[in-house]
N, C-alpha and C positions, 0 to 999 in steps of 0.2 A: 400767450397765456401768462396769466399774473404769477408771482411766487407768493405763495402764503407764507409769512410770518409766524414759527413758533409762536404759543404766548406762554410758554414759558421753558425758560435757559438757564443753564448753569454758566457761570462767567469765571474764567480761570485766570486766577493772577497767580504770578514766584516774583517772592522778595529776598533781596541779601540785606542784610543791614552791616554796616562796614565802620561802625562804632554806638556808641550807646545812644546816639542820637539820630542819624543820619541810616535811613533806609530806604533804597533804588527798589521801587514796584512796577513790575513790567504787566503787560495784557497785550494781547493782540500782537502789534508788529510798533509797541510803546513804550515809552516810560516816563516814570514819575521821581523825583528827587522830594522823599518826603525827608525835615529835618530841624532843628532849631535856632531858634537865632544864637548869637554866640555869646549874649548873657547869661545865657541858662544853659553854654558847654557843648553847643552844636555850631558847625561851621557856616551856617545861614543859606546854607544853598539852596533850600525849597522852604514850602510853605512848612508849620509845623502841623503834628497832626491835628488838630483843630481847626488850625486853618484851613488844611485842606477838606475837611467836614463840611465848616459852611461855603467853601468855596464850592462844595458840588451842590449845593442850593441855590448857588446864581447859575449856574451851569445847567440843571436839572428845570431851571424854571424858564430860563431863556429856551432851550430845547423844546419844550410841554407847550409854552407859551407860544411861539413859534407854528407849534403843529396845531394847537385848537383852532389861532389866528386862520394859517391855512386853510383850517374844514368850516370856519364860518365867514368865510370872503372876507376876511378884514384885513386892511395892511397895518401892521404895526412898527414895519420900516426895521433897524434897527434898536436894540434895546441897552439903555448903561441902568447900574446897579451902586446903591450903595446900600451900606447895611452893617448896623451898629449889634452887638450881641452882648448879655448879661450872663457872663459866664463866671460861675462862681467856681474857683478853683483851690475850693481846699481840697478838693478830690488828688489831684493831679500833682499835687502838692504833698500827699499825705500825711496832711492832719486828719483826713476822718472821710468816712464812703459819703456820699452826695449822691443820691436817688436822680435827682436830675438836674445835672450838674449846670443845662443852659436853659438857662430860667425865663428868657424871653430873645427873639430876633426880631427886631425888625430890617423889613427890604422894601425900600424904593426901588421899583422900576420905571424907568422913562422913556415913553416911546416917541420915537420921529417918526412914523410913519402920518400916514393921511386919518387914521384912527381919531374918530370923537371920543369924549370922555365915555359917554353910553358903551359902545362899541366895547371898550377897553374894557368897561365891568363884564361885559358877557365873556372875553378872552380871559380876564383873571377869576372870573367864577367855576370856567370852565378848567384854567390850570391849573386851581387846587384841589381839584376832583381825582386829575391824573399825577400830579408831580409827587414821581415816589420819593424824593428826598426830604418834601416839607412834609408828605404821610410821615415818615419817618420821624423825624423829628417832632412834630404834634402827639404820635401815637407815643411819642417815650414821658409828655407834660409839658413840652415845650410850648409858651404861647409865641406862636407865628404872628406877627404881622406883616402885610404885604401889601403894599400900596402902588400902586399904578397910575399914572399920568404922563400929560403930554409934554 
């Protein structure tokens, strides 16, 4: 007998933060070292918070992308990521509030798999249907782009 899958969960994280830069976020049986570099007064141990934002958009798309891949027989192989972002940080800065502080992303993806380019539009039409982090980000003004190739 199959397990059904909630569709939907509460997801519980505890964080310390252990100076004004540097905060350890656990989940599950994890953790996360979020933190600054050390020009801006953080000991550079993790991504900073920002970073770590668009980092769960290569994460969330490779995931998404992966599972649509799987329900429509396509191999997409493994996937690499680069991805430039337009982040205007007078916010974070405080000179002044910034409604939407990251004003455009763009992400290549690249696949090795056996995937035609045709193939690939159907997998990347289909993962930005599902991928809750680019929702996310689009739904706050963000413009996404997302490109896909072999």
């Amino acid at each position: 007998m199959a397990i059904r899958q909630k569709s939907v969960v509460k997801i519980r994280m505890s964080a310390a933060a252990s100076s004004h830069s540097r905060c350890d976020v656990t989940t599950r049986d994890v953790s996360l070292i979020i933190d600054e570099p050390e020009e801006r007064g953080g000991t550079n141990m993790g991504f900073s918070p920002t970073e770590t934002a668009f980092a769960a958009l290569c994460g969330c798309t490779n995931t998404i992308g992966h599972k649509c891949a799987a329900k429509l027989g396509i191999d997409i192989g493994n996937l690499d990521f680069e991805m430039v972002v337009d982040f205007d940080r007078r916010g974070v800065l405080l000179k002044e509030e910034v409604e939407v502080p990251f004003k455009s992303i763009e992400l290549d993806v690249t696949a090795n798999g056996t995937a035609t380019e045709e193939e690939l539009r159907l997998v990347a039409a289909e993962t930005e249907k599902y991928c809750a982090v680019s929702k996310l980000y689009r739904n706050a003004g963000t413009s996404v782009e997302v490109r896909w190739k072999t």
